[in-house]
LOROPA-939181 format. One record per residue (C-alpha): x negated, y, z; residue in one letter; residue number from 1. Coordinates in nm, 4 decimals. Layout:
N
X,Y,Z,A,NUM
...
This chain:
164
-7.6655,12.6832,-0.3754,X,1
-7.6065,12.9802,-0.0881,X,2
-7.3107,13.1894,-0.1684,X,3
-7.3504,13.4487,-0.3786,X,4
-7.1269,13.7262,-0.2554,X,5
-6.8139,13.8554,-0.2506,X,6
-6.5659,13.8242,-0.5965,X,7
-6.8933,13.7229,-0.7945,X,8
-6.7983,13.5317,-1.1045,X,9
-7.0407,13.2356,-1.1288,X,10
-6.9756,12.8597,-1.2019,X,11
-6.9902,12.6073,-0.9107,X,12
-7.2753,12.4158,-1.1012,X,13
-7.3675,12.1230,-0.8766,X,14
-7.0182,12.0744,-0.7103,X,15
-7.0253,11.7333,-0.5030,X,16
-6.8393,11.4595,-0.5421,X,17
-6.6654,11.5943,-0.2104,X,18
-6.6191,11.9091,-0.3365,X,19
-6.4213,11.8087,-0.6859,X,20
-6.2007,11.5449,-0.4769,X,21
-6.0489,11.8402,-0.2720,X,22
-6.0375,12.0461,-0.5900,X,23
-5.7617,11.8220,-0.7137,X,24
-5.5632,11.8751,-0.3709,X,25
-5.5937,12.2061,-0.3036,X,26
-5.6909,12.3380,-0.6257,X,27
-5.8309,12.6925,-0.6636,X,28
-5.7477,12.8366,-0.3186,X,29
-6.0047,12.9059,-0.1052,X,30
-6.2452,12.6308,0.0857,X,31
-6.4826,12.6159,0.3494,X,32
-6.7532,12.5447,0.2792,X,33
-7.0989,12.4162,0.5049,X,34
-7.4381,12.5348,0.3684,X,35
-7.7777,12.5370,0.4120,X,36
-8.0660,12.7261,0.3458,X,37
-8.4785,12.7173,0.4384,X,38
-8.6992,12.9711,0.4700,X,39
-9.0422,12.8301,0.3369,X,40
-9.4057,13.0601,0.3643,X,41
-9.7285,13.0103,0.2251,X,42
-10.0539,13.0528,0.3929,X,43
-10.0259,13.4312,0.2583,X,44
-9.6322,13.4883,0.4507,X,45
-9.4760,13.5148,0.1246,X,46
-9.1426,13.3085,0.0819,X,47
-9.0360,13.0603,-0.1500,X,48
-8.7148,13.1032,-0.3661,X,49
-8.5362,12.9499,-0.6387,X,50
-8.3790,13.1310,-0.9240,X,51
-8.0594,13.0128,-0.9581,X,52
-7.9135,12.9153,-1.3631,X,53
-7.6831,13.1937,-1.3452,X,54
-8.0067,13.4590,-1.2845,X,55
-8.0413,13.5268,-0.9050,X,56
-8.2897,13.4354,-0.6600,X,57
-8.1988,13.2912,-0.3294,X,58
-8.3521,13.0752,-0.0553,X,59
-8.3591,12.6648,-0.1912,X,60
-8.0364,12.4831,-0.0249,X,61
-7.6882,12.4324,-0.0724,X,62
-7.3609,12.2813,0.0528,X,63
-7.3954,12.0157,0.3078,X,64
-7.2023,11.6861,0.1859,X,65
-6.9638,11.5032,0.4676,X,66
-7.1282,11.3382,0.7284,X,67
-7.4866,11.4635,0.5863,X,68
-7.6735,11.6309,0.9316,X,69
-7.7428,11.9763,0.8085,X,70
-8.1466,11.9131,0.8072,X,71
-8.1243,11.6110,0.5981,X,72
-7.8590,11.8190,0.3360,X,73
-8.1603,12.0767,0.3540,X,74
-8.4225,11.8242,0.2634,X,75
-8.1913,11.6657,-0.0054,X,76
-8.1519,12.0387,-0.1771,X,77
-8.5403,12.1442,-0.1786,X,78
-8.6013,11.8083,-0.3275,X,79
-8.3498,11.8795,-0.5915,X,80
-8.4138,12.2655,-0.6457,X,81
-8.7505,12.2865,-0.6149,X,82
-8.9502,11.9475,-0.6080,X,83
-9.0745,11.9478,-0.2554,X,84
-9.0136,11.7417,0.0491,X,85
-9.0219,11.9566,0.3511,X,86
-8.9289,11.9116,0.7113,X,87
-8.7107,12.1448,0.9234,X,88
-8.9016,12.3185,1.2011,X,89
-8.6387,12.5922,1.3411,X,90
-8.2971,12.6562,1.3682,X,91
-8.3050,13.0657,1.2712,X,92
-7.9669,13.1667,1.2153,X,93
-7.6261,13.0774,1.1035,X,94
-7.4431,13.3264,0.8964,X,95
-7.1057,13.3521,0.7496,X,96
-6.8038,13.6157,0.6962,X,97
-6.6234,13.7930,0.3780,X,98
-6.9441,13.8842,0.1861,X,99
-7.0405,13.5467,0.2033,X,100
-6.6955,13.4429,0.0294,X,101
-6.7116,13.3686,-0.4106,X,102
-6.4997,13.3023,-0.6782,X,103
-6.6180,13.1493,-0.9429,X,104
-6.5762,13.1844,-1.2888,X,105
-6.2722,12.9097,-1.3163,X,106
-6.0979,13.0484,-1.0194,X,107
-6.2650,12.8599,-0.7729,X,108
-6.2310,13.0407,-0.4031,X,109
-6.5057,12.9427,-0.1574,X,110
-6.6349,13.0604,0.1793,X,111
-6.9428,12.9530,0.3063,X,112
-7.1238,12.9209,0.6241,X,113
-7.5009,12.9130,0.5781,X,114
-7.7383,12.7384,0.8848,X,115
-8.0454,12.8712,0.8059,X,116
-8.3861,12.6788,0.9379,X,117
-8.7363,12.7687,0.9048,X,118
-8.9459,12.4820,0.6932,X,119
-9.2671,12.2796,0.7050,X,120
-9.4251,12.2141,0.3554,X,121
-9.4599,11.8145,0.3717,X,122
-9.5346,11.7020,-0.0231,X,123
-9.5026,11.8369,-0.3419,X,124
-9.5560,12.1286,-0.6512,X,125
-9.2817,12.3458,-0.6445,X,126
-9.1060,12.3807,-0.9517,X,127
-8.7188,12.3627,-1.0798,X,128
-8.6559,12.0389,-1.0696,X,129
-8.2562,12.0373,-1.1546,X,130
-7.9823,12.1700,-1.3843,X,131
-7.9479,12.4108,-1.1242,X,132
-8.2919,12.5786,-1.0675,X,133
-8.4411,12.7985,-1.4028,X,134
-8.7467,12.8912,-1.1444,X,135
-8.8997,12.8828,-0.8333,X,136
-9.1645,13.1644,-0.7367,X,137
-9.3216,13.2811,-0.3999,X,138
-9.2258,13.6119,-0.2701,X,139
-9.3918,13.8898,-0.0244,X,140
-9.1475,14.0231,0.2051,X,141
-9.2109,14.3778,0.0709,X,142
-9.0935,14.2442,-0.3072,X,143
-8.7533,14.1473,-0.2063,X,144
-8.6043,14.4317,-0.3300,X,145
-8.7107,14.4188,-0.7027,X,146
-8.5179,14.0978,-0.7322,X,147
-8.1489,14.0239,-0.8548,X,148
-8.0147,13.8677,-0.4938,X,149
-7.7009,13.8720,-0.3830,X,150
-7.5439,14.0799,-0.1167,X,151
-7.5247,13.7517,0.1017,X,152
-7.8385,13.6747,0.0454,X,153
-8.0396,13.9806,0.1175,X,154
-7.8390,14.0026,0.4165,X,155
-7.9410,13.6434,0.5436,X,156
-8.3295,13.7141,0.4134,X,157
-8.3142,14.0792,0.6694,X,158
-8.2075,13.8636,0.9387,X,159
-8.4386,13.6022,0.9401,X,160
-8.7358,13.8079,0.8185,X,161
-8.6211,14.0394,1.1142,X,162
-8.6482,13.6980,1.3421,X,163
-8.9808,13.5207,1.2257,X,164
């Protein structure tokens, strides 16, 4: 999951092991948090998303777990998003500051700092393919706008479309 903006209330649905075990230390205050994110196009340029349970489209990926090289946490997270094994081609962008801090709907305070890469389609349909993901769809750059994205996320998705 890529943050979702700034005081959004949303639950932290897919929080690692990791994630919970700090939780009990530190409790609700706020966390740093590593994330990833890919941008994947089909033969037509349009980009793939996932639609998020809570309603919004973003980019697939999500928090990269200790130790985990950011690629491989990107791999892991389109797997479990959207069904597809894909491969890392590009580094485009790493992104990060207030709007890209949440709190979630128990209190939760988080901050992340997404590494964006560009992706090669290896195998697989995509299609949700967790309790986190209600839909996956492909996108044309100029349809962006019509869809419920976060601040963060638009803002990541006018850099790197800016970039590629």
């Amino acid at each position: 999951m890529i943050a979702t903006g700034a005081n959004t209330s949303v639950s932290p649905v897919g929080m690692s092991d990791y994630v919970r075990r700090m939780r009990v230390k530190i409790g609700t205050d706020f966390l740093l948090m590593p994330a990833v994110g890919g941008l994947l196009r089909d033969e037509r340029g349009r980009i793939l998303l996932v639609q998020h349970i809570e309603g919004r489209w973003q980019l697939p990926g999500g928090a990269v777990d200790p130790d985990e090289p950011p690629a491989e946490a990107l791999r892991r997270e389109c797997l479990e998003e959207a069904g597809i094994v894909v491969e890392a081609t590009a580094l485009l962008g790493a992104f990060g500051g207030p709007e890209y801090r949440v709190r979630y709907s128990n209190g939760d305070e988080a901050g992340y700092v997404v590494t964006v890469y560009g992706l090669r389609h290896l195998d697989g349909e995509p299609a949700p393919s967790d309790d986190e993901t209600q839909a996956v769809g492909w996108f044309a750059p100029e349809e962006l706008d019509d869809l419920e994205i976060a601040p963060s996320t638009r803002a990541t998705l006018r850099a790197v479309l800016r970039g590629s």
